[in-house]
N, C-alpha and C positions, 0 to 999 in steps of 0.2 A: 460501178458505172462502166458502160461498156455500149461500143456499138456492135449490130449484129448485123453483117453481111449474107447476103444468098448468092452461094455459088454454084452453077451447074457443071458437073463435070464432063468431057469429053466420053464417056461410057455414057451419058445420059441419068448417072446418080447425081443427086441432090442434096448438097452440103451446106453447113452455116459454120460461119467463120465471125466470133464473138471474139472483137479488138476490145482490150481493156484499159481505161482511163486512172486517172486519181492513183490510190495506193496498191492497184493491182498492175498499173501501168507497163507495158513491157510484154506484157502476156497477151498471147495472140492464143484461141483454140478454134479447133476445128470439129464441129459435128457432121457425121454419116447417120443417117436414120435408114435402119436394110428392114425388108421386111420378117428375116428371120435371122440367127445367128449363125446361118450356114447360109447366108447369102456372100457370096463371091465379089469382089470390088478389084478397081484396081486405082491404089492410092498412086494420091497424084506427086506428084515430084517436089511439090512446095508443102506438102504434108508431113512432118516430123515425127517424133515417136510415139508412139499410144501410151495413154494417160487415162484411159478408160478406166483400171483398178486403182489409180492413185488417189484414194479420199482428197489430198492436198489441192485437187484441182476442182471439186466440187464448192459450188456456190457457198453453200453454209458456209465451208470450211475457209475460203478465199473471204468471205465476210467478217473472219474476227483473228485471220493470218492473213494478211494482208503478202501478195508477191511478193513486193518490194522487201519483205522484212525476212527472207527467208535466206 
């Protein structure tokens, strides 16, 4: 359960910022969609660490490990 906000950044990139409810509660992420992986950004200030390679923060995985339990 989660809401998902659209944020535009000052460079003009386009981010989603998915707040989570219920047992994932507490968990805040941020998505960048670039058009390539050699596309250049510049992460914003209230942006934390990459969790890109972390399985633990994918959907499935937050589906049956709940945040809160970790």
């Amino acid at each position: 359960d989660k809401t998902r906000y659209p944020v535009h950044g000052e460079d003009g990139m386009s981010w989603v910022v998915d707040v989570f409810r219920g047992a994932n509660a507490g968990l805040v992420l941020a998505e960048i969609e670039l058009p390539s992986e050699t596309t250049e950004f510049a992460r914003p200030p209230w942006c934390g660490d990459e969790v890109t390679d972390d399985d633990r923060y994918y959907n499935e995985y937050l589906a049956h490990h709940p945040f809160s339990t970790w």
